[in-house]
PyMOL CGO cylinders between C-alpha atoms (Angstrom):
from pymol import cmd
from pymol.cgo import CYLINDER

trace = [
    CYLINDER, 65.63, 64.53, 128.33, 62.66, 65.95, 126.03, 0.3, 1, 1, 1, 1, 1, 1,
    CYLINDER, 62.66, 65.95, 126.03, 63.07, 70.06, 126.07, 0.3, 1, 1, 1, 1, 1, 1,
    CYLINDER, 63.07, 70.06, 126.07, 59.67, 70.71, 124.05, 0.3, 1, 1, 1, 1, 1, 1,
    CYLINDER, 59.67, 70.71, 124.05, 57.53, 73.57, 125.72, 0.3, 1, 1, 1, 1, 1, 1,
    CYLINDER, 57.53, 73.57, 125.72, 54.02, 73.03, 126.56, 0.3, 1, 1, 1, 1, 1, 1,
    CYLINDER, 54.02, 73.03, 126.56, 51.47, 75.60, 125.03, 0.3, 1, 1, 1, 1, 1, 1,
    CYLINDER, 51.47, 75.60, 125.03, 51.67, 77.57, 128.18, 0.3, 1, 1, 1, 1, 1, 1,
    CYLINDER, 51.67, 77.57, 128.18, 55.09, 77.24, 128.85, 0.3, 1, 1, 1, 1, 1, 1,
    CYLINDER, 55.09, 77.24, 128.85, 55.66, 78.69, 125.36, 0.3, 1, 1, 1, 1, 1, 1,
    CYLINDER, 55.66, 78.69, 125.36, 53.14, 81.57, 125.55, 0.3, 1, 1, 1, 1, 1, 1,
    CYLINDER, 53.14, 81.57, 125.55, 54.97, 82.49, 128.86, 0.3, 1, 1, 1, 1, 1, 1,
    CYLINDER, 54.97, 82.49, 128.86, 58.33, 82.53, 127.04, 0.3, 1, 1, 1, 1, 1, 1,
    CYLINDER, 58.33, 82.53, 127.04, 56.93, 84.50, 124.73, 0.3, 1, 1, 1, 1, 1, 1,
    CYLINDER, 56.93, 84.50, 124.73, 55.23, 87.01, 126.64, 0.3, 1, 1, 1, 1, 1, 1,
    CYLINDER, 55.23, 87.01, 126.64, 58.71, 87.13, 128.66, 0.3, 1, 1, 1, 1, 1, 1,
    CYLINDER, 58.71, 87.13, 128.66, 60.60, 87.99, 125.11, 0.3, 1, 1, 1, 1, 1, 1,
    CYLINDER, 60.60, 87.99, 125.11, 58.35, 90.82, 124.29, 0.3, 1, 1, 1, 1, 1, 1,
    CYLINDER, 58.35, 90.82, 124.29, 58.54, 92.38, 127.49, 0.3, 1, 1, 1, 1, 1, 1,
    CYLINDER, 58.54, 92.38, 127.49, 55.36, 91.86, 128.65, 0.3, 1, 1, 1, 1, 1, 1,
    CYLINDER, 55.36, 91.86, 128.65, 55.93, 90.34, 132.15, 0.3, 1, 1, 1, 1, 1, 1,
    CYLINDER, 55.93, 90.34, 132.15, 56.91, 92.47, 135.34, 0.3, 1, 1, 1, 1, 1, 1,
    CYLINDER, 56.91, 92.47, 135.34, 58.25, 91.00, 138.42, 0.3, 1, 1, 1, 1, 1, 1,
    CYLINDER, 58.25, 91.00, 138.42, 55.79, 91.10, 141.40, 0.3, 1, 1, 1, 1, 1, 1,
    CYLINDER, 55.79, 91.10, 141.40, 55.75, 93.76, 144.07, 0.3, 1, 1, 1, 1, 1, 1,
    CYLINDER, 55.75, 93.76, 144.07, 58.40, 92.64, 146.67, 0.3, 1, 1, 1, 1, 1, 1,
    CYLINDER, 58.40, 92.64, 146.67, 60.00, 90.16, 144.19, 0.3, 1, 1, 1, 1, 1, 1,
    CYLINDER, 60.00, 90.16, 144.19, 63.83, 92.01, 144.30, 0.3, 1, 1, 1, 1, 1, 1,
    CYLINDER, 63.83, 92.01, 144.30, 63.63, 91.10, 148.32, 0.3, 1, 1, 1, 1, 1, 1,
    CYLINDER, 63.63, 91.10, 148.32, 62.41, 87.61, 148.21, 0.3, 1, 1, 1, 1, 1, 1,
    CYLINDER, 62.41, 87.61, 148.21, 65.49, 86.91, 145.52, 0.3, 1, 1, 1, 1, 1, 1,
    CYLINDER, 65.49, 86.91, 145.52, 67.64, 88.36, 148.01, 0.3, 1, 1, 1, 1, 1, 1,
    CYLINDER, 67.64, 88.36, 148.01, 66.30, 86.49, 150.78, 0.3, 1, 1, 1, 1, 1, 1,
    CYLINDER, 66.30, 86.49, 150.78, 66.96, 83.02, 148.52, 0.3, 1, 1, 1, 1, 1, 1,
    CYLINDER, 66.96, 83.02, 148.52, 70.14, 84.60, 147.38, 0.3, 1, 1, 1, 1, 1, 1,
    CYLINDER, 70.14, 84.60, 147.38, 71.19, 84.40, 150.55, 0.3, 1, 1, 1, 1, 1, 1,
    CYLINDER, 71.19, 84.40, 150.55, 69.71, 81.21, 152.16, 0.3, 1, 1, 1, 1, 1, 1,
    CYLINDER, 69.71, 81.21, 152.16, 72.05, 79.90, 148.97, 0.3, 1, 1, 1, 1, 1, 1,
    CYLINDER, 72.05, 79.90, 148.97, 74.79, 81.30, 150.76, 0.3, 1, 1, 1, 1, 1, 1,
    CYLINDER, 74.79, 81.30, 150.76, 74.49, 79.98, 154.09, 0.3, 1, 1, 1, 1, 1, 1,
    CYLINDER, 74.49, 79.98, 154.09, 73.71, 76.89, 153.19, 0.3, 1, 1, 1, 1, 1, 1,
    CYLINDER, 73.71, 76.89, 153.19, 76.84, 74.86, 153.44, 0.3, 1, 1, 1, 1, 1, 1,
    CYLINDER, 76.84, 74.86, 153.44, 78.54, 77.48, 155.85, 0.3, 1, 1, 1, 1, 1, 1,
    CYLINDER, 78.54, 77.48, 155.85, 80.33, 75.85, 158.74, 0.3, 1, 1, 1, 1, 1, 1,
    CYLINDER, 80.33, 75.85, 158.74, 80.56, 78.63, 161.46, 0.3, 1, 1, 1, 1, 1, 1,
    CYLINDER, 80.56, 78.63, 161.46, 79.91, 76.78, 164.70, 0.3, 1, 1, 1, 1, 1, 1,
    CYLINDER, 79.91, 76.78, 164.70, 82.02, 73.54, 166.17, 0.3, 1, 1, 1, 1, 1, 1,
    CYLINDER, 82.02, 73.54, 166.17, 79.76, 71.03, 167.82, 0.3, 1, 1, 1, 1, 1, 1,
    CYLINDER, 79.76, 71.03, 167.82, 81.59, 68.23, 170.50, 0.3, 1, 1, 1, 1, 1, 1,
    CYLINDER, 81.59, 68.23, 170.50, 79.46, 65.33, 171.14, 0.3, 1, 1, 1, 1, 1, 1,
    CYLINDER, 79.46, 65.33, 171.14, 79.62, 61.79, 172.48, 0.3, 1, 1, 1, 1, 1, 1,
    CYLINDER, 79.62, 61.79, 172.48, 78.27, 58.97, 170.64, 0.3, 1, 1, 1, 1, 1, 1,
    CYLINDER, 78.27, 58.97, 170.64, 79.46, 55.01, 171.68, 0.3, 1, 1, 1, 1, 1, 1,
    CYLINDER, 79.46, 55.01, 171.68, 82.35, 53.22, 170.15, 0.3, 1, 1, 1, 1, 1, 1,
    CYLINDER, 82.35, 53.22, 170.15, 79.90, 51.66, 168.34, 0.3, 1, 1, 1, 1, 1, 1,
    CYLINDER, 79.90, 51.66, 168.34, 77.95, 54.20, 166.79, 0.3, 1, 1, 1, 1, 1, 1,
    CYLINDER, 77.95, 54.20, 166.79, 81.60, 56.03, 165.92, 0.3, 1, 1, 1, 1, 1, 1,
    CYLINDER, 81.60, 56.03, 165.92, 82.81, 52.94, 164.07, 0.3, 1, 1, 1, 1, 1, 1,
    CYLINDER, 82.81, 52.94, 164.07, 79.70, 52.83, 162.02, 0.3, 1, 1, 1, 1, 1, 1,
    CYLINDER, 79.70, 52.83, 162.02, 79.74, 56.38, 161.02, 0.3, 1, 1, 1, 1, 1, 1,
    CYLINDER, 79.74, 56.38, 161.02, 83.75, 55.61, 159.94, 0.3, 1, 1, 1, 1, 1, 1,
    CYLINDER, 83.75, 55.61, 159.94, 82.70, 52.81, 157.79, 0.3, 1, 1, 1, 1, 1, 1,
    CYLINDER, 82.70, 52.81, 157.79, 79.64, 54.15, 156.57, 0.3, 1, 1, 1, 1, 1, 1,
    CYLINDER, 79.64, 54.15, 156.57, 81.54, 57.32, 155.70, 0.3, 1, 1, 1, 1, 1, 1,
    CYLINDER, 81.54, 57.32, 155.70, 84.64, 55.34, 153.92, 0.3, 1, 1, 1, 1, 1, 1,
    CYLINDER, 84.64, 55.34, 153.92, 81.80, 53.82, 151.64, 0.3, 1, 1, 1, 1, 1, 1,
    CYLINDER, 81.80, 53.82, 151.64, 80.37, 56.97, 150.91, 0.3, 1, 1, 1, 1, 1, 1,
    CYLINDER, 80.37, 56.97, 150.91, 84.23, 58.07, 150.05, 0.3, 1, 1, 1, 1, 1, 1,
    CYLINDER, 84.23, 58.07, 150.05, 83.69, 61.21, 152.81, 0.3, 1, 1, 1, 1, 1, 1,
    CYLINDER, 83.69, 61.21, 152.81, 85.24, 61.97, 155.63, 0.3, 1, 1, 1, 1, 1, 1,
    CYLINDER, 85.24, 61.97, 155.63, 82.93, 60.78, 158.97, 0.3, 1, 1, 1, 1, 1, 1,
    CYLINDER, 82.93, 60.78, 158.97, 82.69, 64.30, 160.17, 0.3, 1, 1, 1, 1, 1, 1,
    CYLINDER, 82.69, 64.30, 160.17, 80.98, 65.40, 156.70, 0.3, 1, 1, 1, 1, 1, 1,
    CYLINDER, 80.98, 65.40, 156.70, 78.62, 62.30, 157.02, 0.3, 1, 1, 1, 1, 1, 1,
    CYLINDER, 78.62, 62.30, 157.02, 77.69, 62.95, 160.29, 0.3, 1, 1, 1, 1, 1, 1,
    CYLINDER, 77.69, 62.95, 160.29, 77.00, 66.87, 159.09, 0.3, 1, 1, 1, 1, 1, 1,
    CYLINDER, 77.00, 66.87, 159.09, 74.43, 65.60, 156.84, 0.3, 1, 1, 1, 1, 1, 1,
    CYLINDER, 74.43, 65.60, 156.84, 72.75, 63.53, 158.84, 0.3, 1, 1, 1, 1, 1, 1,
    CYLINDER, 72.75, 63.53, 158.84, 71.89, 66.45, 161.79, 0.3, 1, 1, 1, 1, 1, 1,
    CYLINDER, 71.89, 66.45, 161.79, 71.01, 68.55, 158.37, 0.3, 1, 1, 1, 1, 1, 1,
    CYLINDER, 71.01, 68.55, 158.37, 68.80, 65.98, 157.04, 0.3, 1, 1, 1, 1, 1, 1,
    CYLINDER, 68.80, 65.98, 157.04, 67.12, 65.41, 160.13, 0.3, 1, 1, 1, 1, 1, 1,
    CYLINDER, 67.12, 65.41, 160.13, 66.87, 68.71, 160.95, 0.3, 1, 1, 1, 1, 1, 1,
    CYLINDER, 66.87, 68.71, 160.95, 65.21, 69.59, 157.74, 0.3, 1, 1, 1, 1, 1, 1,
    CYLINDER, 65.21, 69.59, 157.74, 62.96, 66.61, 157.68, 0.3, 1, 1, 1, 1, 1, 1,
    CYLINDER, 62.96, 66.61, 157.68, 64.75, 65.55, 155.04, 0.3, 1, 1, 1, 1, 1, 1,
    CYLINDER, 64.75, 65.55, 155.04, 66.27, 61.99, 156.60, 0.3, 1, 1, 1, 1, 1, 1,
    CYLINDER, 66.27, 61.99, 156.60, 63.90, 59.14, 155.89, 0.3, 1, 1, 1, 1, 1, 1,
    CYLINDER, 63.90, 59.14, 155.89, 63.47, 56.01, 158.23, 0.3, 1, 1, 1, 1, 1, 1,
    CYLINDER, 63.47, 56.01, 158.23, 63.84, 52.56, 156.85, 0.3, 1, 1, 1, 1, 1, 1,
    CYLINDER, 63.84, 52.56, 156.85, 61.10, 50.35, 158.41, 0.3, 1, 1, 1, 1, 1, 1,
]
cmd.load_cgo(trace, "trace")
């Protein structure tokens, strides 16, 4: 992995060390909004039943078993994938 600093990234570093930089108005609140989107993230707070066919249920246990995760877990990332437009369709 190469570490070197561009120019800029160096002269920011460097302005940084000397003290020179100041956080933008409002910045303390938008680090504790992603503070705690970090939080919630993986929190699982509601139960969801659904029905899906025998089929569909033996693929998710197989395709979960390869994945070494329980079904349940798989199945959580798909909805979160989707959800967050995140879950790509092979064509």
């Amino acid at each position: 992995m190469n570490h070197e600093m561009s120019a800029e990234e160096r002269e920011i570093l460097d302005r940084f060390e000397r003290g020179e930089l100041r956080s933008a108005p409002g910045a303390e609140r938008e680090v504790e909004i992603a503070r705690q989107a970090a939080r919630n993230t993986f929190n699982k707070t509601k139960r969801v039943n659904l029905r899906v066919t025998e089929r569909d249920f033996n693929l998710a246990h197989i395709r979960a078993r390869e994945e070494g995760m329980p079904y349940q877990t798989l199945l959580s990332s798909v909805i979160h994938k989707y959800l967050s437009g995140r879950l790509i369709e092979r064509r």
